[in-house]
C-alpha positions in Angstrom: -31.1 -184.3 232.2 -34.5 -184.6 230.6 -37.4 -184.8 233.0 -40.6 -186.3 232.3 -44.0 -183.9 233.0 -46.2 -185.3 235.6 -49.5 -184.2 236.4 -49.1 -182.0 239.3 -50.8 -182.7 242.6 -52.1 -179.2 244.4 -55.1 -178.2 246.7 -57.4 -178.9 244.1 -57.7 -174.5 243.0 -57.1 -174.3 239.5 -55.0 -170.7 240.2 -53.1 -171.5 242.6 -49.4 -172.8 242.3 -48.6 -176.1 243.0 -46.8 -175.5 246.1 -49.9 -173.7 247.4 -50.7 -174.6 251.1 -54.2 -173.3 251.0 -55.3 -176.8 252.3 -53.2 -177.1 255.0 -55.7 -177.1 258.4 -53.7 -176.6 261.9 -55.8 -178.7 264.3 -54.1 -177.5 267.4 -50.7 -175.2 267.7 -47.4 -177.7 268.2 -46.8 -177.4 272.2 -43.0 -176.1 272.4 -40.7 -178.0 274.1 -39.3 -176.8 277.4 -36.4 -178.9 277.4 -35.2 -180.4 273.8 -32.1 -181.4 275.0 -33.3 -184.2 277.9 -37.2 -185.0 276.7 -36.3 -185.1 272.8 -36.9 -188.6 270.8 -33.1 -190.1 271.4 -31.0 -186.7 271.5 -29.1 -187.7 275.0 -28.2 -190.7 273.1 -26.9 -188.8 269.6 -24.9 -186.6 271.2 -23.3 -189.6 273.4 -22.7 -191.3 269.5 -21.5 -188.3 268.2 -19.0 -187.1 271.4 -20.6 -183.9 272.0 -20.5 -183.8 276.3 -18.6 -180.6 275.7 -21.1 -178.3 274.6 -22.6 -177.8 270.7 -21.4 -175.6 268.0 -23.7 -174.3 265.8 -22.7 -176.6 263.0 -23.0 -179.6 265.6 -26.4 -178.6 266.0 -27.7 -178.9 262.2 -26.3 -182.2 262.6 -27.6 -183.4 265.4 -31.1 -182.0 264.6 -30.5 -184.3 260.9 -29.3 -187.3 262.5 -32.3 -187.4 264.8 -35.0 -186.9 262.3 -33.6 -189.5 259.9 -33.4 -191.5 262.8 -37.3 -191.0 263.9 -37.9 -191.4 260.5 -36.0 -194.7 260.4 -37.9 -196.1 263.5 -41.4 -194.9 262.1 -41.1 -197.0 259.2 -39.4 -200.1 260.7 -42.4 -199.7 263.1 -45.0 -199.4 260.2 -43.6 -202.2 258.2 -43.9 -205.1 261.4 -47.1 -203.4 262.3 -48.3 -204.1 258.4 -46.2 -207.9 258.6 -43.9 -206.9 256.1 -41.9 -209.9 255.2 -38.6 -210.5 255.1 -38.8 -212.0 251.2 -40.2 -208.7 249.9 -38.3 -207.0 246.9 -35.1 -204.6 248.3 -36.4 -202.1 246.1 -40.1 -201.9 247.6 -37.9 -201.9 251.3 -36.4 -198.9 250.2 -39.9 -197.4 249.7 -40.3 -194.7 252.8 -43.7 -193.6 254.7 -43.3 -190.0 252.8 -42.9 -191.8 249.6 -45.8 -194.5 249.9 -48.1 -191.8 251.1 -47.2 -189.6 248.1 -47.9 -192.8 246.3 -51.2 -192.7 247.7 -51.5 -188.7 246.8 -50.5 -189.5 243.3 -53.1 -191.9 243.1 -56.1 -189.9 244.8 -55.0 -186.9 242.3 -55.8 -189.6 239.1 -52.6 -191.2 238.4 -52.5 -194.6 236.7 -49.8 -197.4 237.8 -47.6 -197.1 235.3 -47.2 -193.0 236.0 -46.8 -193.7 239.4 -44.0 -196.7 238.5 -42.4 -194.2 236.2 -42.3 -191.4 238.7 -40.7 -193.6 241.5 -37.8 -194.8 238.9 -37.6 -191.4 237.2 -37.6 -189.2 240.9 -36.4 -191.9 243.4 -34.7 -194.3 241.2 -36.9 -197.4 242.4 -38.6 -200.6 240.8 -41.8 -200.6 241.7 -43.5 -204.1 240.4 -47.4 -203.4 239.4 -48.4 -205.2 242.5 -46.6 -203.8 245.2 -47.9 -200.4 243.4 -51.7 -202.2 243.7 -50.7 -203.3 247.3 -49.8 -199.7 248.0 -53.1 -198.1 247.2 -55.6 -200.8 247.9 -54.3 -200.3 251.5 -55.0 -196.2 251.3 -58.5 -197.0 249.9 -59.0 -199.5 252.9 -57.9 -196.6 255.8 -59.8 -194.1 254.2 -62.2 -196.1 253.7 -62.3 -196.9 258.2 -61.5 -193.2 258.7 -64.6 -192.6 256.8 -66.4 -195.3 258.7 -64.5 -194.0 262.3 -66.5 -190.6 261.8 -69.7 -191.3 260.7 -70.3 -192.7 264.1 
């Protein structure tokens, strides 16, 4: 299938390939977890969905550690969207939109993307209909938090 070329979005180095994660900064190291199995976000509950009591196989394991991420991932967003009073009239395809995907919106658009790239991308890559506002709505909102972060730490 024929792909469209996008303009790439990388660490802003000219040399460097655009999966470089030169930008990347670690803030603090990620505290391990003593006890995954009882203080993870809803395990105890997956593994009573999926009938695992007996023990995990290895395989069971990859699953579980899926089914819990999309799930997080699930509850992030739902939890996002009443936070932002997303409404119950607003077009399926735009409900489809994820975090990930409105923040690489955001990227897209920080890196010099017009709308209609951006509306192309999401039907080309994601197979979405963005309309022109919601793709407005989308980064008007990123312009506004950056715009308090920036405020937040001047203080």
């Amino acid at each position: 299938m024929y792909r469209k070329q996008y303009p790439s979005s990388t660490c802003g180095v000219d040399d460097h390939d655009p999966e470089c994660l030169c930008d990347v900064i670690v803030d603090k190291p990620v505290e391990v977890m003593r006890n995954w199995g009882r203080d993870s976000f809803m395990v105890q509950r997956l593994i009573e969905e999926m009938g695992l009591s007996q023990g995990l196989k290895p395989g069971d394991l990859l699953r579980l550690l899926e089914l819990q991420t999309m799930l997080h991932d699930d509850v992030v967003a739902y939890n996002e969207r009443v936070a932002e009073g997303s409404s119950p009239n607003m077009n399926e395809e735009a409900r489809k939109l994820s975090t990930g995907r409105m923040r690489h919106v955001e990227q897209m658009h920080e890196d010099g993307w017009d709308g209609r790239q951006i509306r192309t991308y999401a039907m080309d890559m994601w197979n979405l209909a963005l309309s022109r506002g919601h793709v407005s709505h989308i980064i008007l909102r990123a312009e506004r938090r950056k715009a308090r972060n920036e405020n937040s730490t001047d203080r």
